[in-house]
N, C-alpha and C positions, 0 to 999 in steps of 0.2 A: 266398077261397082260390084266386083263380082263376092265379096262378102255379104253387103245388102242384098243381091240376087240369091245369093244359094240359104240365107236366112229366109227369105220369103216363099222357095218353094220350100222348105222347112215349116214354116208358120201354114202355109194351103194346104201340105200333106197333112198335118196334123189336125188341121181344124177340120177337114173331109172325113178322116179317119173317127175321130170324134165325133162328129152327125151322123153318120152311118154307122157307129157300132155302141151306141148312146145304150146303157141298161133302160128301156123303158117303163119299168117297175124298179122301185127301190125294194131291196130284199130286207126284211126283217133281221135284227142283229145277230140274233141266237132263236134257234127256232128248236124247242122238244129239247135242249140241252145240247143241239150242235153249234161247233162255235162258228163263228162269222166269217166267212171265206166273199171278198171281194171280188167282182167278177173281170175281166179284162187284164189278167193277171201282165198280161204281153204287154201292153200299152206304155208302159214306161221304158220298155226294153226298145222300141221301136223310135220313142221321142231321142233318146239315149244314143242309138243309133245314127240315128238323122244327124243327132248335133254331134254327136264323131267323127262325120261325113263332112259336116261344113268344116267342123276346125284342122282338117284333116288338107283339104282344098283350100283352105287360105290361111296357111301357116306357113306357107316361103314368102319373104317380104314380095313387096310388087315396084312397079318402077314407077317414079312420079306421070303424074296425069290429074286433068279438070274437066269435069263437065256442070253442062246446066251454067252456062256464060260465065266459068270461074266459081260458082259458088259451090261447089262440092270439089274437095281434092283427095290425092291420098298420095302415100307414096313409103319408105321403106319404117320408117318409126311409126307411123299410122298400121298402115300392119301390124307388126308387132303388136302394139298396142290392143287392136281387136280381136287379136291373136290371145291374148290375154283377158279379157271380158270372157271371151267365146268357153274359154280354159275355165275360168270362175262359172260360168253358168254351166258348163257341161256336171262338174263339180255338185253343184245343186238342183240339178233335174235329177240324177244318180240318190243322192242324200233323201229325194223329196220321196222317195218309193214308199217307206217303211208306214210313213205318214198319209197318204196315198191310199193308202189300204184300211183304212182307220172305216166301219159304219156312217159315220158324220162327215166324211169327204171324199169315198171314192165316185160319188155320182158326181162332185165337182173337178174332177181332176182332167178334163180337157180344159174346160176354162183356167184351170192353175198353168196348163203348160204354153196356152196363147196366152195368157199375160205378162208371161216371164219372157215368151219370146219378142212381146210387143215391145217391151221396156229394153232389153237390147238391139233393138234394131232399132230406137230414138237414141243409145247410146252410141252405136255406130255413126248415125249423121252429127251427133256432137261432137266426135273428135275428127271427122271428117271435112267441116265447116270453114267453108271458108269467107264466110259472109254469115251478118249476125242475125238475120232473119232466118238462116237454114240453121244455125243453132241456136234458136229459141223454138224453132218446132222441132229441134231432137231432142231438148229439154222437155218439152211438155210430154214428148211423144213418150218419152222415158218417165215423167213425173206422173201421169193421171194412171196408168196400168200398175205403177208401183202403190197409190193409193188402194185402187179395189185388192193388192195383195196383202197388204197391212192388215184389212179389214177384212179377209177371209174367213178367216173363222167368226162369223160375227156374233153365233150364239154360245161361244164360250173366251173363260176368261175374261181380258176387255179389249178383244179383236174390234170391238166396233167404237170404243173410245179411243184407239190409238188408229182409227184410220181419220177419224173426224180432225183428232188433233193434227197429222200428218198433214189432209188436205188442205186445211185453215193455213195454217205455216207455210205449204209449200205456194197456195195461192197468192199471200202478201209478198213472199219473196221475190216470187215470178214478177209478181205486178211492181216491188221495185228496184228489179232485176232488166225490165223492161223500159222503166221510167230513167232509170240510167243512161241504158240504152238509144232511148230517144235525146236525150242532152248530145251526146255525143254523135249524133245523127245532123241535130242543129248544127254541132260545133264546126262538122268537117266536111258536112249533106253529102255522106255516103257512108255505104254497109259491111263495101269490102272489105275485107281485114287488112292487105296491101297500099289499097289508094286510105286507109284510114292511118294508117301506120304514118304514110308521106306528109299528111297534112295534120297529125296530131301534133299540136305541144301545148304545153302545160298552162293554162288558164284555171279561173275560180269554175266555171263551166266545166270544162272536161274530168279536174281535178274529181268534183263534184259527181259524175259520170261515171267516171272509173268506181269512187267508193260505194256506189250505189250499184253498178255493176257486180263488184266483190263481194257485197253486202249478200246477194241473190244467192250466189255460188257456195257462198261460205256456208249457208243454210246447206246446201246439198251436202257439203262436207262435213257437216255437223261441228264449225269452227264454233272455239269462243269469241264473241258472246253470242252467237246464232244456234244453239246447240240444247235449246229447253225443249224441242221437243223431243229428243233423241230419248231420253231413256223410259218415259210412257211408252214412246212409239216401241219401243224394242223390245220391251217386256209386255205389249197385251199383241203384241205380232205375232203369225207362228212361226215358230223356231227356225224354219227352216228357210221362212220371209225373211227372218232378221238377221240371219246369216249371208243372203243377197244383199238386202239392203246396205251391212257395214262393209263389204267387199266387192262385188260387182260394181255397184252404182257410187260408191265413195273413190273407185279405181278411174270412171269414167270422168267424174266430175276433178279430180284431180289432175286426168291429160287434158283436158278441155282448159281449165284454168292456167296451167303451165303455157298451152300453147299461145292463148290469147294474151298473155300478160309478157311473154319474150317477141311475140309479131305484132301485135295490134299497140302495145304502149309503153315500144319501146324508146321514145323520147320523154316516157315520163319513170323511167326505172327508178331513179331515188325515190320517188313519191311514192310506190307501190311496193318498194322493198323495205320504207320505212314502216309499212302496215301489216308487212307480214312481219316485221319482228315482233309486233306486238303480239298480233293475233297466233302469231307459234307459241309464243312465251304462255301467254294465255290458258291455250289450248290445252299445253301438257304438263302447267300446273295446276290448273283448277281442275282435269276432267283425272289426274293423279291424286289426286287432295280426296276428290269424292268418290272414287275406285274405293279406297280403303272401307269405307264407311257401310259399302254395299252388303245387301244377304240375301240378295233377289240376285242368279247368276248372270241372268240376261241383262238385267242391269249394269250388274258387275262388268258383262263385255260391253254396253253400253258407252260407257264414263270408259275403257279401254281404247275402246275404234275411236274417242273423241280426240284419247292421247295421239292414236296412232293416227291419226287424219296430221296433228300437227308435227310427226316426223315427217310426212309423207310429202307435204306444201315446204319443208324445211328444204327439201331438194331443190326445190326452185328457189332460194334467196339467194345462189352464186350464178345465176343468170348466166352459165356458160357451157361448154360442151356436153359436161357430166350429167346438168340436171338433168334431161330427158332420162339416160339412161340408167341415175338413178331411181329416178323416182317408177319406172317401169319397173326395173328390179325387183323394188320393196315395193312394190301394187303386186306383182307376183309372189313373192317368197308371203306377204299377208295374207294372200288368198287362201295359200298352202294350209299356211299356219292356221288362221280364224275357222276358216272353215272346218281343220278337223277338229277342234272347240267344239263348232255349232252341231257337227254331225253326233257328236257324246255326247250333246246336251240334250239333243232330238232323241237319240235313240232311249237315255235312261228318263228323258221327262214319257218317253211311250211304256215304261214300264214301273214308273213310281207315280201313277192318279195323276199326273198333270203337273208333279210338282218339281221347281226348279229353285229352291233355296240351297242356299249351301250346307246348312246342317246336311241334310239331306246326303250329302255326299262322304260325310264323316264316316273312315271303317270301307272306305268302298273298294281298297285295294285290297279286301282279306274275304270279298264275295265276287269281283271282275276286277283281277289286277290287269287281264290284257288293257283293257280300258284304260285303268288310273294310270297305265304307263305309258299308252298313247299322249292320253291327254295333258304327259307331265310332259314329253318333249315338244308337245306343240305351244305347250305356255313358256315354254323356257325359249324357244324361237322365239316368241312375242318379245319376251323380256331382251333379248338381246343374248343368251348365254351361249359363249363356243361349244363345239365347234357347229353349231348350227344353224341353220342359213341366215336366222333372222340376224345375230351377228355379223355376217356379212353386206347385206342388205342395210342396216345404221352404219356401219363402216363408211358404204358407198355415199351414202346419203349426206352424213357430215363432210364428207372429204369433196362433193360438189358444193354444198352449202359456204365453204369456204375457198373453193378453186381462184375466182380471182380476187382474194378480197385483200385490200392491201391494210398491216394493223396499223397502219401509221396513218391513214384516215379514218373518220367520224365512220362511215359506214362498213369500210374493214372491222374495224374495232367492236363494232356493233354485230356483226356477224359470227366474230370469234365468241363472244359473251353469249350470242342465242347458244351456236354449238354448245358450250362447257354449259347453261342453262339445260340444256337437252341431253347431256351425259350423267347431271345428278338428276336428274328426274327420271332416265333409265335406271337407276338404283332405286329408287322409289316403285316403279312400277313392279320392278324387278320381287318385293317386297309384297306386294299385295299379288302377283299371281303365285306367290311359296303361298299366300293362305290357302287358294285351292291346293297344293299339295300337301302341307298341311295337314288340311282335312281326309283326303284320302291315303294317307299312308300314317300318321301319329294318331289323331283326334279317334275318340272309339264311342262308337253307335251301340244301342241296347237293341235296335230294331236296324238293323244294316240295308240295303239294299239288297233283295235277292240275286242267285247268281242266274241270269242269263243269257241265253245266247243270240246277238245282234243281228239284224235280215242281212241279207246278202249283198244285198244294194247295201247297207251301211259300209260293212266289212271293203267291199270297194274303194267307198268312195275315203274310209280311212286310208286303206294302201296306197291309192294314190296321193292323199295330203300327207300322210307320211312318208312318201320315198321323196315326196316339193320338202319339205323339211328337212331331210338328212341329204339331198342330194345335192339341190340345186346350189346350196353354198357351195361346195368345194366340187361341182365340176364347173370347170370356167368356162367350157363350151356354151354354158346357159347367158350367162353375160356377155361374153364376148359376140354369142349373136343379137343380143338386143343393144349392144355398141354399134356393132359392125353395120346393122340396121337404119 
């Protein structure tokens, strides 16, 4: 357990460090005409640190082992795996600095950084799980900390309507996410996912179980049709929450899914492979459909992460070697990408009054090209365009989507049609992220975006999403260890 372990003295350091160096007076924003210098400037630099520390110590995979009677394991893809989480959140504690400093939240920003750490270290015990009661309290453990984040800003924007909505949705989910759970508790009266696996097959009961199971999940994935809260939540969230939210916690709920659905029910694989065609197909055309229509950008990545949740579940419909190490891939190479999205939308919503339209962006290459040319490679990853990474990453992911599927049967043939479903709807997507470029390199502003210069934690945490973007496609070393894994 030595992830969980070196995340918790992570999460003590911090919270101690926090009680003891707490501003006990809030400082006035601008005092006499000076500007507003937040205090504890170090403090992010330290949390920063720390979690360098962990992902540093648990980035060689590890070797299988169980404790707590079986219900907690781990072993070389499960690494990996949190190995990737750990990557995603280091990513957004770096990003969250700029923000961090802001009058109206530098007195909150220890509690910002234990509830980011709370919500991964429940994602740790969900991919971890190996019995369904210890993933459902790494579910919750991960679901209640991401609400108070949603709802952070509660006195601006509609931080406090998009956590209401969040916690409402995430509650019914759990509760029939739970109730599933219990069916299939009846069906086989055990938890383990192994002695469940033995005794599963396929009844009106279990059947029932399983879609009620899926139903829960699909919520955290933001599937269709589980997927109406997603774009309130995303646009009254702060930027730098929603940035977590479509990548850390969509990467987590995505190993967790794969796992349970290839070891827990695998005597009912037709039955579960017939629902993810649906719910892919779904997915990345209805959340492609209403991408276009967006002008709110958060949004806009909103109806994006929905598409990209159902590439991401599409790794898992060839139930064979490849999906794990697909779908880790492209949980990685999305990190890369989405995140330095989010970190340019953070940084210009901190320097355009709060606002995140896309007009707003029109003209932006002719006052911060460095930016509009970041943010044009990391949308073109998105999209799928060579040579970079995100290209590779749909590569992978179609190519286990179909590993064993034979076209000469009903479920082969059904497989092959999601793919080619899944290659015209990447021209589609493809389509609506050119209107952000678009906007910032054709479309011309009468009032432009000033030219400024981004905090230092930004510039960071871009180099690193942009060298996950140019690099990781084409050096194979990156795959080849989450294979070899």
């Amino acid at each position: 357990m030595l992830p969980e372990v070196t995340l918790m003295a992570v999460f003590v350091i911090v919270l101690l460090t926090d009680l003891f160096t707490a501003p006990r007076v809030a400082p006035v924003a601008a005092t006499e005409g000076k500007p507003f210098k937040a205090p504890r400037g170090w403090f992010n630099c330290v949390v920063c640190t720390l979690m360098l520390v962990h992902l540093l110590i648990n980035i060689c995979p590890v070797a299988p082992a169980t404790t707590f009677s079986g219900m907690y394991i781990t072993n070389g893809p499960i690494g990996v795996i949190k190995t990737i989480l750990a990557f995603g959140t280091l990513i957004v504690l770096i990003q969250s600095r700029e923000w961090m400093r802001r009058p109206d939240t530098f007195f909150k920003e220890g509690e910002f950084y234990i509830l980011t750490l709370s919500t991964l270290l429940g994602m740790n015990f969900m991919v971890s799980a190996n019995h369904f009661l210890l993933f459902f309290l790494g579910l919750e453990l991960a679901s209640v900390p991401m609400a108070c984040l949603v709802a952070f800003d509660k006195y601006r924007h509609n931080s406090a309507e998009a956590g209401a909505k969040f916690i409402i949705t995430a509650t019914f989910s759990s509760a029939v996410m739970l109730f599933g759970i219990s069916l299939l508790y009846g069906a086989v009266g055990t938890l383990y996912f192994e002695d469940m696996a033995a005794l599963l097959t396929a009844t009106p009961l279990t059947i029932i179980g399983l879609v009620f199971f899926f139903s829960g999940l699909g919520f955290k994935l933001s599937l269709v049709p589980f997927h109406f809260w997603t774009a309130d939540s995303y646009q009254g969230a702060p930027t730098t929450v929603t940035g977590y939210l479509s990548v850390v916690s969509k990467g987590a709920a995505a190993f967790a899914l794969c796992a349970i659905l290839m070891k827990v029910f695998v005597a009912m694989t037709d039955y579960w492979q017939y629902l993810l065609f649906i719910v892919i197909v779904l997915s990345i055309t209805v959340a492609n459909l209403f991408a276009i229509h967006q002008k709110d950008l958060k949004r806009f990545m909103a109806y994006s992460s929905i598409s990209q949740a159902g590439y991401i579940v599409l790794a898992i419909v060839g139930n064979g070697n490849m999906s794990l190490s697909a779908l880790s891939f492209y949980v990685l190479i999305y990190v890369a990408a989405n995140m330095a999205v989010f970190t340019i939308i953070s940084s210009i919503e901190e320097h355009n009054g709060g606002c995140v339209d896309m007009d707003s962006y029109n003209g932006l290459y002719q006052t911060n090209p460095r930016l509009a040319f970041l943010m044009t490679l990391a949308l073109f990853s998105l999209g799928g365009i060579p040579p970079f990474a995100g290209m590779f990453s749909k590569f992978f992911v179609f190519m286990a989507a179909v590993e064993n599927a034979d076209i000469a049967t009903t479920t082969g043939a059904l497989a092959y049609t999601v793919v080619f479903i899944a290659l015209v709807n990447t021209v589609i997507s493809l389509y609506y992220y050119l209107l952000i470029v678009k906007a910032m390199y054709i479309k011309e502003n009468a009032t432009p975006l000033p030219t400024f210069r981004s905090a230092a934690s930004t510039r960071l945490a871009l180099a690193l999403c942009t060298a996950g973007v140019l690099l990781f496609g084409v050096c194979a070393v990156v795959y080849e260890w989450i294979a070899l894994a």
